[in-house]
PATIMI-58632 format. One record per residue (C-alpha): residue in three letters; x, y, z. Coordinates in steps of 0.02 Angstrom, whole numbers, padded with zeros to 5 digits, always signed. Each point is the difference from the previous one (the first is absolute). Layout:
BEGIN
ALAXYZ;...
***
This chain:
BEGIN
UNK-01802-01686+02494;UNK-00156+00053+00081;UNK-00076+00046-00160;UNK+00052-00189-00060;UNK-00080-00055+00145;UNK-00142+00074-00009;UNK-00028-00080-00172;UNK+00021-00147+00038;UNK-00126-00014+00155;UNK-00114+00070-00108;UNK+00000-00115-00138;UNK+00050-00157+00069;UNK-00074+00022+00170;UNK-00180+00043+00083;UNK+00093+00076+00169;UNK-00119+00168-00011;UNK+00064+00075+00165;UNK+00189-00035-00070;UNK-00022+00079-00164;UNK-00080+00149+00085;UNK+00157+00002+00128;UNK+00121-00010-00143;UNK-00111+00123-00104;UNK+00010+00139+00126;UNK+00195-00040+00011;UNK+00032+00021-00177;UNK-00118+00177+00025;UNK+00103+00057+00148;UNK+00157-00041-00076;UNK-00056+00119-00157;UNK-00038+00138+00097;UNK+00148+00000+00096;UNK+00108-00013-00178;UNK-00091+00145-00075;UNK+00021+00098+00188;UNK+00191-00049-00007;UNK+00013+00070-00170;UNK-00101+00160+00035;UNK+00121+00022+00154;UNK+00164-00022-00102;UNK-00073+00112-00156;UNK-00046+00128+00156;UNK+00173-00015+00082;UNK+00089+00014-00184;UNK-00111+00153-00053;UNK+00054+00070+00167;UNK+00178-00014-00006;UNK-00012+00072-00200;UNK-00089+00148+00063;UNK+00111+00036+00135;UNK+00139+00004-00144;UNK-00112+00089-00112;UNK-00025+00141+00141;UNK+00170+00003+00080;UNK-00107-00087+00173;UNK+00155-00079+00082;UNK-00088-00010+00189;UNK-00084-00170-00048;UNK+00033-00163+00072;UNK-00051-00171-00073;UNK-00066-00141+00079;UNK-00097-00133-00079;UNK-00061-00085+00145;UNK+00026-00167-00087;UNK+00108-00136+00072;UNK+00144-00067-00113;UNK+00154-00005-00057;UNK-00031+00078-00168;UNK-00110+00147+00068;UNK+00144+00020+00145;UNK+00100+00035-00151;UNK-00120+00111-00073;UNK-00018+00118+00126;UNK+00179+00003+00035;UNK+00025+00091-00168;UNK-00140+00089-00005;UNK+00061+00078+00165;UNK+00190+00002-00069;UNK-00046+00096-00152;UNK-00104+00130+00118;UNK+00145+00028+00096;UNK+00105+00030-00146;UNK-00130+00113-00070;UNK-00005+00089+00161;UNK+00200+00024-00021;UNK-00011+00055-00147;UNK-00103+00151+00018;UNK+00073+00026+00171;UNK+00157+00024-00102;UNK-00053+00097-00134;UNK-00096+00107+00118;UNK+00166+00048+00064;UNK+00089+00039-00145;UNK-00148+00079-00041;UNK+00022+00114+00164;UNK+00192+00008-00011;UNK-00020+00060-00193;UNK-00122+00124+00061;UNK+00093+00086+00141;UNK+00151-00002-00101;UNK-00091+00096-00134;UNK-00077+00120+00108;UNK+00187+00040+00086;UNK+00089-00006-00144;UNK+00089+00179-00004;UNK-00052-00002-00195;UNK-00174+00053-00074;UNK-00096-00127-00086;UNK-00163+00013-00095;UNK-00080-00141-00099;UNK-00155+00019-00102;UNK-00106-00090-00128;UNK-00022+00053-00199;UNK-00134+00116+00073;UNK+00109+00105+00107;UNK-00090-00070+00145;UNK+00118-00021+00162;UNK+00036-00159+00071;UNK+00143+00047+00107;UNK+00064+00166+00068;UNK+00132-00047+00157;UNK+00063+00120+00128;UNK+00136+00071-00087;UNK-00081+00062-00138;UNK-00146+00078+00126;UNK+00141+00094+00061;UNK+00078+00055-00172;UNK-00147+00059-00061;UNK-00094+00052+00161;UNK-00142-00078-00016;UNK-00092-00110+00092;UNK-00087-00126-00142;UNK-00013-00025-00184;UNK-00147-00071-00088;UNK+00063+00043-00160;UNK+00147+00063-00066;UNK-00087+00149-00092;UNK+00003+00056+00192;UNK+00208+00043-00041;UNK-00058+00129-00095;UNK-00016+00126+00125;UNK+00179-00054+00057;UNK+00071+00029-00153;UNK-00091-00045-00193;UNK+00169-00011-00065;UNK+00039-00160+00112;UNK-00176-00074-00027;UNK+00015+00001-00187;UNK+00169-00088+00011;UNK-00081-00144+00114;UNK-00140-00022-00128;UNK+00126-00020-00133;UNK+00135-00087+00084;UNK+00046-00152-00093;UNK+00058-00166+00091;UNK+00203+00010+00043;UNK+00009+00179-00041;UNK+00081+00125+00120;UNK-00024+00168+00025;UNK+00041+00160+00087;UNK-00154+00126+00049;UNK+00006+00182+00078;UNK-00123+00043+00101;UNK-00033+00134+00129;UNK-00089-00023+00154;UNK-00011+00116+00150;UNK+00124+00120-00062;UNK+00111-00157-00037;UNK+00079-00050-00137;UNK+00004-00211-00029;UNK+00088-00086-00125;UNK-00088-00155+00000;UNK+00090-00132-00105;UNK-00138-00139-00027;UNK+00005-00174-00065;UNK-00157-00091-00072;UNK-00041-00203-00018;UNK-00146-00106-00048;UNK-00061-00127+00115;UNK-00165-00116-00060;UNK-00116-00050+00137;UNK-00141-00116-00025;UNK-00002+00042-00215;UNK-00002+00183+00070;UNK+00164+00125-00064;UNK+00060+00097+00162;UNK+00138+00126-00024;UNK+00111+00018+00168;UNK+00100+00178-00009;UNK+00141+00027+00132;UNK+00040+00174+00028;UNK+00141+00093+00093;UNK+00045+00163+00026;UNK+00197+00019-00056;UNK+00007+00199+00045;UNK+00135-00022+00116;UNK+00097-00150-00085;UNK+00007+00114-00151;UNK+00057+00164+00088;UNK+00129-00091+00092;UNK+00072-00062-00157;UNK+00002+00149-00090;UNK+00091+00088+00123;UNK+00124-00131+00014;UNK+00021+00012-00189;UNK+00009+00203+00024;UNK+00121-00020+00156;UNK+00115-00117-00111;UNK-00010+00113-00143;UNK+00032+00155+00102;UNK+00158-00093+00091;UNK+00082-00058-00154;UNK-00022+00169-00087;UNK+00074+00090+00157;UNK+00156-00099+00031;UNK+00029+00003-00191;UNK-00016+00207+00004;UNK+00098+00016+00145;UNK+00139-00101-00055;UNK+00005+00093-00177;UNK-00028+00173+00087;UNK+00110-00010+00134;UNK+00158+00000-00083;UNK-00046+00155-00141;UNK-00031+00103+00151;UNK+00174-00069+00081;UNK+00087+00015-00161;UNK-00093+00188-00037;UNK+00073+00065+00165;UNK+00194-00055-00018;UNK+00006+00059-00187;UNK-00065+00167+00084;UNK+00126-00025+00122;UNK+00141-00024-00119;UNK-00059+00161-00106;UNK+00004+00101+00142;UNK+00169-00052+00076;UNK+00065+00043-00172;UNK-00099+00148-00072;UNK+00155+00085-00051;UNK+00046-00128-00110;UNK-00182-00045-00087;UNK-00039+00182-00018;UNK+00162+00012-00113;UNK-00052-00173-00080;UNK-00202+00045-00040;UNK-00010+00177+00026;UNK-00093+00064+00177;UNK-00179-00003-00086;UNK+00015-00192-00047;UNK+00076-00027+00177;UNK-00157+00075+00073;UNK-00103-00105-00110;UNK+00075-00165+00034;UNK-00026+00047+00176;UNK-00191+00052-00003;UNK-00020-00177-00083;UNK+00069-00102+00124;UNK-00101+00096+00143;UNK-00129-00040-00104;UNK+00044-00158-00020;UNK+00032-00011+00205;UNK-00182+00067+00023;UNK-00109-00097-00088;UNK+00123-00155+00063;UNK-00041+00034+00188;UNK-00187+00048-00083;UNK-00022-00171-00047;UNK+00068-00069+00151;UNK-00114+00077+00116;UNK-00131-00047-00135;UNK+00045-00192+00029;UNK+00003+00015+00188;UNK-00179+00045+00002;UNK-00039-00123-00104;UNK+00095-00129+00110;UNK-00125+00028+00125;UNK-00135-00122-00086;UNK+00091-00112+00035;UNK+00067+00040+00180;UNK-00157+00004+00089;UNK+00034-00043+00199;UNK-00110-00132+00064;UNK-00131+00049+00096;UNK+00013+00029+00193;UNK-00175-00049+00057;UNK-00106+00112+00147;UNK-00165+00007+00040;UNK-00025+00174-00071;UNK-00162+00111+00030;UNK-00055+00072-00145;UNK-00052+00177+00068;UNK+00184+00026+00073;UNK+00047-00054-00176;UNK-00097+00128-00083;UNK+00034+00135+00113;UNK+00192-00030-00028;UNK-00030+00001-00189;UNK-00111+00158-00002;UNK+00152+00114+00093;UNK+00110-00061-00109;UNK-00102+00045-00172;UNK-00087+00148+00102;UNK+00124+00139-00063;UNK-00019-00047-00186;UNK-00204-00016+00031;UNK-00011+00173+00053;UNK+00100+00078-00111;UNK-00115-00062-00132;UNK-00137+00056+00080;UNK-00082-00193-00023;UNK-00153-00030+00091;UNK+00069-00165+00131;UNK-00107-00115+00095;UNK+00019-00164+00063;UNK-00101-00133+00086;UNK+00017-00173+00115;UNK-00137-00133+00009;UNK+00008-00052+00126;UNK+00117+00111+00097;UNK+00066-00167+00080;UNK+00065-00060-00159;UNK+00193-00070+00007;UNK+00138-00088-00116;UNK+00124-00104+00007;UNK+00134+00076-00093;UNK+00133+00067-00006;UNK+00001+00182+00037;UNK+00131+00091-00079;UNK-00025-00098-00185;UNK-00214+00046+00013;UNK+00057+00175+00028;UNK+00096-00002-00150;UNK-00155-00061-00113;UNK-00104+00104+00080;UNK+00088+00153-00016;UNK+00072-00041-00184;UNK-00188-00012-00013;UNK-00070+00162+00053;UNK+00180+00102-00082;UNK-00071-00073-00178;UNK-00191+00052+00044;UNK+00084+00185+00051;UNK+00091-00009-00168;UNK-00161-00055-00096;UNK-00099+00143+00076;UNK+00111+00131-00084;UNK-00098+00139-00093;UNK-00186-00063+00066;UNK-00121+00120+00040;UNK-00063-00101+00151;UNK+00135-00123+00077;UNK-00053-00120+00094;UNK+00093-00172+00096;UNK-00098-00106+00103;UNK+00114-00143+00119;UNK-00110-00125+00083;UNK+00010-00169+00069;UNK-00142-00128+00024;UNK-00025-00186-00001;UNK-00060-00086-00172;UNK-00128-00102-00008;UNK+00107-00147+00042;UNK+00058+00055+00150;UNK+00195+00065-00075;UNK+00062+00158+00066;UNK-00018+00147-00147;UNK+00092+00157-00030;UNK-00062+00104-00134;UNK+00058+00162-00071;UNK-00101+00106-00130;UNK+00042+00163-00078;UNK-00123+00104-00157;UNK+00126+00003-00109;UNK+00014-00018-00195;UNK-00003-00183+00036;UNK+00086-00140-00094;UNK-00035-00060-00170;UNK-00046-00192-00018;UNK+00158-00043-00111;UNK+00090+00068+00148;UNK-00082-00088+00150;UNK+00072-00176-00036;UNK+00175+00069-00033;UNK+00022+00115+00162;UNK+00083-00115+00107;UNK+00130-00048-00119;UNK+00177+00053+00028;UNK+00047+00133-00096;UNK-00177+00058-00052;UNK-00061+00166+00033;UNK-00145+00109-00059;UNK+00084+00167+00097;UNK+00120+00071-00093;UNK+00179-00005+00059;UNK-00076-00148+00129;UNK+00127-00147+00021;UNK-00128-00151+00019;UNK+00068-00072+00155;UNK-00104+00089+00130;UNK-00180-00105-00049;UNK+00095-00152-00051;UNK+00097+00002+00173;UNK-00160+00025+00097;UNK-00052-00153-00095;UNK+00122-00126+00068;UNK+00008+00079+00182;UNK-00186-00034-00011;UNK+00041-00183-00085;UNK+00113-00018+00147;UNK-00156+00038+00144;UNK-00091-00143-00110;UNK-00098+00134-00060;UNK-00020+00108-00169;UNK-00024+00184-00053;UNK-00127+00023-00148;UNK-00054+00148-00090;UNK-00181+00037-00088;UNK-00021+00170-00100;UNK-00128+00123-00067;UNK+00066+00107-00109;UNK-00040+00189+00060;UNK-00094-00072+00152;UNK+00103-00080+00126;UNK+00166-00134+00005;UNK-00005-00116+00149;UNK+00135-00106+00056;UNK-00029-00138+00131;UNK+00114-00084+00095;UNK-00076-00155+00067;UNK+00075-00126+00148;
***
């Protein structure tokens, strides 16, 4: 309308000062257009960088009057506050993600098609020992075993993994899956050390086994002895009469069978007792037990054998404080079936030697080790030595290792075993 009006004062009228009035109207009116527009392009470009950057502190206000630019700023401040509740809310899933992966009680490692590491949580630190991961060439000096199965893990596959660590033996079953994060493959690896879930089951297989196999013995046994005795019985109250019937040198004969027969009856009995004990262990009556009474109770009771071997003994406590809580009577048990089996091992050596000491490990447990020179173990026999039944003596039941195995499994602990053949065989008991 100004611009109209302009027009027409200039061509139909000769009102110079109006035409200049109107003139700078129209010009002011132009500038503040193109400002207006500059202002809203600047307050748009604004609000798309603050999207573009994740800026959510900004505020909008146009500083015009109107209903329409009310309305404008009411979103643009709307959709600020949305952003803003947004990130506040991934932020804390973000957070809560975070510190559940870092107190999750199993290992995870996740790392990119380079082997690079892009996340190593707590529990894995702990596993493996280590501090920090870069790469996860660095498990090689764990174990290369376990960080050539991580390299070559597929996606869904499962796994189990042996590995020792700090005279330890982990059976780490481990699970792999591929995650893509921006266009880049990440494979996240949960591991978890099933030592003591596996143990426990064997044993419970073993103890099942053994308590099936005794009650079925015993009830077949039982009655041959029974029935072995009255038939002896029966020939003796009438000797007369079966010495006419069979002569006297088949009645002796009949006889020294069914003592036989009565021997190796009670024999097996007793056998089956013993073997009952696997799976009569008492539950343990917890004390607070210092370990230097402990040893000193073990070494009288062993010193007799010791010296009549003439085997070099020494022991060791570090610190001299140390203490368990344990029961006293089943750890003297262990210890001593211990040190009876390093006395036995030490038979014919030149230069017999046991060493008994107890230190803490490098995590802090409580550690009783015992360590004899002799022939050692060979490595088919180390993972079988704890099994019922098994024995690498000969004449040995297998139930003295494999019972010191589930007293320990009772104390939440575990008794291993590591061998050099014709250097040294050490057992550890750790708590």
């Amino acid at each position: 309308m100004t611009l109209l009006l302009f027009f027409f004062l200039l061509f139909t009228t000769s009102l110079y000062a109006s035409i200049v009035v109107v003139a700078g109207a129209v010009l002011y009116q132009v500038l503040s257009l193109i400002f207006f527009i500059e202002r809203n392009n600047r307050l748009l470009t604004r609000f798309l960088e603050s999207i573009e950057y994740s800026d959510f502190s900004q505020t909008y206000t146009s500083g015009l009057k109107g209903t329409s630019f009310d309305e404008l700023n009411r979103i643009f401040s709307s959709v600020m506050s949305r952003f803003r509740q947004i990130r506040l809310e991934k932020e804390e899933n973000a957070r809560y993600l975070e510190t559940v992966v870092r107190h999750v009680g199993v290992g995870l490692i996740a790392f990119d098609e380079n082997g690079e590491v892009v996340l190593f949580n707590t529990a894995a630190k702990r596993l493996f020992d280590i501090p920090n991961l870069r790469n996860i060439s660095g498990l090689g000096t764990v174990s290369e075993n376990l960080e050539k199965r991580l390299q070559f893990l597929k996606p869904g596959q499962r796994d189990l993994v042996k590995v020792y660590r700090h005279e330890e033996l982990m059976q780490l079953a481990i699970y792999a899956t591929e995650l893509r994060i921006r266009q880049k493959k990440i494979t996240l690896v949960s591991l978890q050390n099933i030592s003591s879930e596996l143990s426990e089951k064997e044993m419970e297989a073993w103890q099942n086994l053994i308590r099936v196999l005794t009650h079925e013995i015993k009830n077949s046994i039982t009655p041959i002895g029974s029935l072995a005795s009255t038939i002896e019985g029966l020939l003796e109250e009438s000797g007369q009469k079966q010495t006419g019937a069979y002569g006297a040198d088949h009645s002796h004969d009949i006889k020294d069978a069914l003592q036989t027969i009565q021997k190796r009856s009670k024999g097996l009995l007793r056998f089956v007792e013993a073997y009952r004990n696997l799976t009569h262990i008492p539950t343990p009556d917890y004390k607070v037990l210092p370990v230097v009474e402990l040893l000193k109770r073990v070494e009288h009771l062993t010193a007799p054998q010791i010296a009549k071997k003439k085997i070099a003994y020494r022991s060791s406590i570090d610190p001299e404080s140390l203490e368990l809580t344990a029961d006293p009577e089943l750890i003297e048990q262990v210890l001593i079936n211990l040190l009876l089996n390093a006395i036995q091992a030490l038979e014919g050596r030149v230069d017999p030697e046991i060493v008994l000491e107890a230190i803490l490990d490098e995590r802090g447990r409580s550690v009783i080790r015992v360590t004899d020179n002799g022939p050692g173990i060979v490595d088919e026999a180390l993972e079988q030595i704890f099994i019922p039944f098994f024995s690498t003596k000969k004449g040995g039941s297998g139930i003295g290792l494999s019972l010191s195995r589930q007293i320990m499994r009772l104390h939440r602990g575990d008794v291993t075993v590591q061998s050099e053949p014709q250097v040294k065989t050490t057992f550890t008991m750790r708590f």
